[in-house]
N, C-alpha and C positions, 0 to 999 in steps of 0.2 A: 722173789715170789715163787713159788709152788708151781711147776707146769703141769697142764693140762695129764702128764703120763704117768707122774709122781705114782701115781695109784694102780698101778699096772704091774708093779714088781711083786716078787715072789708069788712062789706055787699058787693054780688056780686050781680046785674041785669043781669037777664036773656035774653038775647036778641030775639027780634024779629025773630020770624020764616022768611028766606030768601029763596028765590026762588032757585034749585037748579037744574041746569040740569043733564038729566044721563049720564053717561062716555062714551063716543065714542067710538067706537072700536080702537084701535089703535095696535102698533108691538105684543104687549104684555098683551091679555086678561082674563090674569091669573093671574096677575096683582092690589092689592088692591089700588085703588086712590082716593082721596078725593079732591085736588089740586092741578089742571096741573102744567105743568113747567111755566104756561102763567099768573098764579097766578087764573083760574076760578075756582071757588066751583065746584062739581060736587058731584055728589051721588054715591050710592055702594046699591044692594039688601041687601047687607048681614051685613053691617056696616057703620054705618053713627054715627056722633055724630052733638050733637046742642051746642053750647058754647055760653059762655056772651061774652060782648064787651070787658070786660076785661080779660078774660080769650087769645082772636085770642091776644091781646095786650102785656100779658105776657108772652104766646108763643115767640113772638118775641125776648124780651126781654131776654129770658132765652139763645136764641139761639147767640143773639148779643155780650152779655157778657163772655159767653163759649168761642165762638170763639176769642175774645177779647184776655181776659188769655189764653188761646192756642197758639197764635201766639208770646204774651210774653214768654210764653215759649220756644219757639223753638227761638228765639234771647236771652233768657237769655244762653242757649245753645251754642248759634254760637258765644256770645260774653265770655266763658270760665266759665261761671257760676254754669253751670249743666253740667254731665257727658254723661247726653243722656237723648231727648225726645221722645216721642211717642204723634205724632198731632193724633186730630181729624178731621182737616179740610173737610168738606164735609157731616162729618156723624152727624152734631148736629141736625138734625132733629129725626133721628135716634136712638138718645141718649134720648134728650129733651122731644121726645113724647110718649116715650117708660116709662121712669122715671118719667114723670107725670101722668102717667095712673095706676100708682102702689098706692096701700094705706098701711098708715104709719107700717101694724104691714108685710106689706112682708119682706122676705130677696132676697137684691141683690148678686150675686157672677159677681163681673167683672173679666175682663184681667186687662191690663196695658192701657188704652187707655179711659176707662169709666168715664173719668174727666165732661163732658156732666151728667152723671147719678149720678156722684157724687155731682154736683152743686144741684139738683134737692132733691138730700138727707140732705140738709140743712147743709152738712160737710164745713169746713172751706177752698175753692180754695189751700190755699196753703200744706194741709196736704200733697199730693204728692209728690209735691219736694221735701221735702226731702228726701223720696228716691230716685229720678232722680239725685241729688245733691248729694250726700252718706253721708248724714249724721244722718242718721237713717233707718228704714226698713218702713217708711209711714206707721207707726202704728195710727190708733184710735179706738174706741171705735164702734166696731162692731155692739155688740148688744143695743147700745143707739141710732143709728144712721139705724142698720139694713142693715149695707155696709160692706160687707168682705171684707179686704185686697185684694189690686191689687196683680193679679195670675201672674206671669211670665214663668212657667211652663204651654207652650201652652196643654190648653187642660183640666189639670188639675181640673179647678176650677168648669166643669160640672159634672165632679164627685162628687164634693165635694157639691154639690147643691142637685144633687139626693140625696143622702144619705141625709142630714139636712129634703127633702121635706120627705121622707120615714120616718125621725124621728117627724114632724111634724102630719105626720099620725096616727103613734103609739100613739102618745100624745094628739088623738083624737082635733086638733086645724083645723078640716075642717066641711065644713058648718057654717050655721049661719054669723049674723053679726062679729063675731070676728076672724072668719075664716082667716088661714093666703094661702100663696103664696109664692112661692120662683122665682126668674128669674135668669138662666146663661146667660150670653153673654160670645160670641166666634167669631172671625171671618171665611169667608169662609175657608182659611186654614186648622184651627182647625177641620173642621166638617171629616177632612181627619184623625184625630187624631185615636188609638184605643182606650184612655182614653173616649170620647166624643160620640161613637159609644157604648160602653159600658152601659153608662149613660144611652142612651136612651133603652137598655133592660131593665135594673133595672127599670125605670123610666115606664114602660109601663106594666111591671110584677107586679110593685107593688102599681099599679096606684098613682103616688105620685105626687102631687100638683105642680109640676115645669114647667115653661115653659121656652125652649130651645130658645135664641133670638139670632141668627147668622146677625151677619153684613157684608152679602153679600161686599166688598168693590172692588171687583174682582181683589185684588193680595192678593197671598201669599207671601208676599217680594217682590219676582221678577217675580211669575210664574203666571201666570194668569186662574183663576177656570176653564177655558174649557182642562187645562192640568190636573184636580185633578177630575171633574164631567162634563158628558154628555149628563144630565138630569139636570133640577131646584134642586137645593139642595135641597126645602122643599118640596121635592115627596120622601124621604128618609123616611118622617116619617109613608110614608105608609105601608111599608116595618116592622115596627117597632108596629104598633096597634094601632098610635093618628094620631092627625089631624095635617096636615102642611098648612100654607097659606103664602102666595110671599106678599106683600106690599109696594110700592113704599117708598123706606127707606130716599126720599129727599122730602117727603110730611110727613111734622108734623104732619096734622090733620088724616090722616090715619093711621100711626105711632102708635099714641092715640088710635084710637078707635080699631085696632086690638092686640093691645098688651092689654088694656085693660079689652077685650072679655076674651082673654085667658086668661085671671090672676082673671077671675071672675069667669070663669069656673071653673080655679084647685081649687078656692078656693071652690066652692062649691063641692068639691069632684069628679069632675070628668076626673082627669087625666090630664096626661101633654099633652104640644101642643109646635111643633116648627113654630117660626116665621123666615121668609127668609126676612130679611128688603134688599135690592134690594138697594145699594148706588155706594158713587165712593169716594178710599180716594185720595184726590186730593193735597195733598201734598207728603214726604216720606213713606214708613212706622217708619222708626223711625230718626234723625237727623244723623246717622251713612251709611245711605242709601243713592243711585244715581237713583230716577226713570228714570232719561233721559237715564239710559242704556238701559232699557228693552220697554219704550212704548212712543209712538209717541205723536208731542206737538199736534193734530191733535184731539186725543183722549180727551186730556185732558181739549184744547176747546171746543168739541163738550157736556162733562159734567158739564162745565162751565155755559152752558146756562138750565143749571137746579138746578141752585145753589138754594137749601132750604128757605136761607135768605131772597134774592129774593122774590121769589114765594110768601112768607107770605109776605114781605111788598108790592107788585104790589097786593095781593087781601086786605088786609089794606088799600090802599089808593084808587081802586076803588071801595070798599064798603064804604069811609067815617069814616073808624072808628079810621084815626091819621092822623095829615101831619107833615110838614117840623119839626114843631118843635116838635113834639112828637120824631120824627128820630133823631135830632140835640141831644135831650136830653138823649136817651138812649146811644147815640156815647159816649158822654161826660162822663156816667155815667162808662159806660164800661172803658174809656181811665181811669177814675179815680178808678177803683177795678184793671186796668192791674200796677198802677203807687204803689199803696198800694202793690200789690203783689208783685212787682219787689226790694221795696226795703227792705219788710220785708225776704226776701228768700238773699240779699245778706248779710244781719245781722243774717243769720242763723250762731251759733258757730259752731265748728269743734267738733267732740264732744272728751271726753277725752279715748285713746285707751284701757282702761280699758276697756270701757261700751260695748265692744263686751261679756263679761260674764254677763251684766246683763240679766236679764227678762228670761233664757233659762226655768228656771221650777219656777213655780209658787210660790211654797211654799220652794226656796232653793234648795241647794246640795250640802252636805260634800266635793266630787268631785271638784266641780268646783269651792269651795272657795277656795279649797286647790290651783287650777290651775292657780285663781285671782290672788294668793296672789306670785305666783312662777313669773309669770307673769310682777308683780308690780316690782319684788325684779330686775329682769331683768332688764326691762324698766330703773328704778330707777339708773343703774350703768353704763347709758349712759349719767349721767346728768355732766353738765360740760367740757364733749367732744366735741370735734369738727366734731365726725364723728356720 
């Protein structure tokens, strides 16, 4: 399969400086925007970024085919494939802009949902499923790739982020060009976490390079963040000693340049910073879910009309910079990475029940061979029965 980076080689042009107006005031002027809902450029005092033609072009791209394999997954799901998924729908700008604005030597810590972040890590779309499928624990190669294992233990994996950034400290790996970064992502839910609350003490005591990226999606399953916070989430981190910033989390290009800032910031030493990406998940939270219990189809229209995808193609096509068949061709492309995934994930093998003892320690254990082997002899005196 094609990774997420394929498209990233040779020479980029710099594009044309383009006329940009400043943000209007609107509901919410705490709010970082770079792309209305309407698809028009606009500016920010405090963050703007300039992109090539190929760069607004790859954006696209990155977000077309995410969402592409996401909604294959949630039918490989419905059609008895997988055990359970966890969409993104809604939030790939979120993901897309956030993971492109990261450089190669950071560490990410996801949840369960970072498949968007994960594309953008050059990891192969289908390493997930297998965990979603069970037939493994979506194991890869962390530190090749620089992508921690999906957390399931809400909350969890910002701890696990602080500490890594505080040891990135210790190991003097800040400042300078080689300067590294870590990013958590959590959703609003988790920010209710004590694990996640936590973090950001550590994180602010020991000025440690992280920065905190909550994906506002405003549910926690069922409950909706005005039952868990009565204030913007990213005014918590005032509270705490860093800086917090809100960010329209269904605008890519803002996405980008404020998660970017941050992640140049901790790298240069100075401290972690929570981002409030401001989204809507607009599917379940996970395929085991009923949103139609808890919120109206009224709502879910009304975020419709600020679909991410959108937005970047309607300023794409009145800027000039794609048409029909630029779209035709990434559809295609997409339909053809969701058609490779769907059927390499139903030739996944079952794996043999042994392989729950493997990989537990590194270097082996007296213990658990012992346990294999009791294990096997078991297994072994079922064979030929019929029960």
């Amino acid at each position: 399969m094609v990774n997420g980076d394929q498209h990233r080689t040779g020479p980029k042009k710099k594009a044309p400086a383009r006329r940009k107006k400043t943000a209007p005031p609107s509901g919410d002027t705490e709010m970082v925007q770079l792309l209305t809902a309407d698809g028009e450029r606009v500016s920010h005092p405090d963050y703007d970024i300039d992109l090539s033609d190929d760069d607004y072009r790859n954006l696209y791209r990155d977000m077309t085919i995410v969402r592409r394999l996401d909604s294959e997954g949630t039918a490989l799901q419905r059609q008895g494939q997988l055990g359970i998924w966890a969409s993104l729908l809604g939030q790939e700008a979120a993901q897309i802009g956030s993971g492109r604005a990261l450089a190669p030597q950071d560490m990410v810590f996801p949840t369960y949902r970072e498949h968007g972040v994960l594309w953008t890590r050059g990891i192969d779309p289908i390493m997930p499923f297998g965990l979603f499928r069970g037939v493994d624990l979506g194991g890869w190669d962390s530190r090749k790739y620089k992508f921690q294992m999906y957390t399931i233990v809400i909350g969890a994996q910002a701890l696990h982020a602080t500490g890594y950034a505080m040891g990135v400290t210790m190991d003097g790996k800040v400042g300078g060009d080689d300067g590294e970064a870590v990013i958590a992502y959590f959703g609003d839910g988790a920010s209710s976490q004590g694990d996640v609350n936590e973090s950001f003490v550590w994180a602010s005591v020991y000025n440690a390079p992280v920065v905190f990226f909550c994906q506002n999606n405003q549910y926690a399953i069922s409950e909706p963040v005005i039952r868990q916070a009565k204030a913007p989430l990213y005014k918590r981190a005032d509270g705490f000693g860093f800086p917090g910033v809100r960010v329209d989390g269904n605008d890519v290009l803002a996405t980008y340049a404020v998660t970017k800032a941050a992640v140049d910031n901790a790298r240069e030493g100075n401290g972690p910073a929570f981002i409030e990406a401001f989204t809507y998940r607009m599917g379940a939270h996970t395929t085991t879910d009923d949103p139609t219990r808890y919120r109206d189809s009224g709502e879910v229209e009304e975020w419709k009309t600020r679909d991410p995808i959108a937005r970047l193609r309607t300023f794409l096509k009145n800027e000039g910079l794609a048409d029909g068949d630029f779209f035709d061709g990434i559809d295609a492309e997409a339909d053809k990475h969701a058609l490779d995934l769907r059927e390499r994930v139903i030739a996944m093998p079952d794996p043999q029940p042994s392989a729950i003892f493997d990989h537990v320690y590194a270097e082996g254990s007296t213990l658990v061979d012992s346990e294999r082997a009791e294990f096997n002899t078991y297994h072994a005196s079922f064979e030929g029965s019929d029960h």
